[in-house]
C-alpha angles and dihedrals in degrees: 000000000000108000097169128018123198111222110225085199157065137225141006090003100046086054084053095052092046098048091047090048090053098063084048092055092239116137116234132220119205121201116197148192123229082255095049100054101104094043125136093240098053096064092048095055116095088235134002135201136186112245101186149281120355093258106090090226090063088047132004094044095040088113097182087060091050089057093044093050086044090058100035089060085037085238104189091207143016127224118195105193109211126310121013102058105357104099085041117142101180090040091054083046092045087052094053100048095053082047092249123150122235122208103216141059116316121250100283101054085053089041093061104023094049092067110068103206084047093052090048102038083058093047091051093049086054086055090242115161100269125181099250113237140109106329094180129086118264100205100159104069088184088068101050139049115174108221121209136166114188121238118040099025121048114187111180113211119187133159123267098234138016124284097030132120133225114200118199130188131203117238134224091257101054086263122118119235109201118188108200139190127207094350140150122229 
């Protein structure tokens, strides 16, 4: 049985999750950025730490303070929210090392939900509807430039896996020229 959840998150979902956690009687542990110090759910949590400097890679994906703060409030479980850690195979490792619970999918759904042309590759092997498109890694960005004119064409580019970029850059036509890494289409 969970009797207190540490929240890896700010704002609006963290407030969800407290607020959830209440009408089931479970405590609730906030970590927050400088930044994040005023904010509204801060002062719902049951207890709140600082976790560390307003740039979420000082403090939010930080994942050895989380676990410190975790065990220090002898949190029982950890929710993510959504982003930050949440697709997070070696958060979800590091938790269950230190025999933390993690409230979220195991490390195979991540595994394979967190890249997208794997995730896509195993939908499409399930026959569920998929958007067509490109389902294999373009690591070389010298070798491709997605066109698009919009209207009438709409072309969708995202990385292939969490935490990478993908610059673009407008072209002289009204038309946007994306140069991508490792992408499905």
């Amino acid at each position: 049985m969970i009797k207190k959840i540490l929240i890896a998150n700010r704002g609006e979902i963290a407030c969800r999750i407290i607020k959830t956690a209440n009408k089931m009687n479970i405590k609730t542990v906030a970590v927050y950025s400088e930044a994040d110090k005023h904010a509204d759910f801060v002062k719902l949590a049951d207890e709140s730490y600082l976790i560390g400097p307003s740039s979420p890679n000082e403090s939010y994906l930080v994942i050895k303070k989380i676990i410190e703060i975790a065990k220090k409030s002898k949190s029982d479980a950890i929710h993510p929210g959504y982003g930050f850690l949440s697709e997070n195979y070696n958060f979800v490792k590091a938790l269950e090392k230190e025999k933390i619970k993690f409230i979220g999918p195991n490390k195979n759904a991540i595994t394979k939900m967190g890249d997208k042309i794997e995730s896509k590759n195993l939908a499409n092997k399930l026959k569920l509807n998929i958007i067509p498109g490109h389902t294999e890694a373009i690591k070389d960005p010298k070798k491709v430039t997605v066109r698009a004119v919009l209207p009438p064409k709409i072309v969708l580019v995202k990385t292939s896996l969490p935490k990478l970029s993908v610059p673009n850059q407008n072209s002289d036509d009204g038309g946007v020229n994306i140069n991508v890494g490792s992408i499905a289409l």
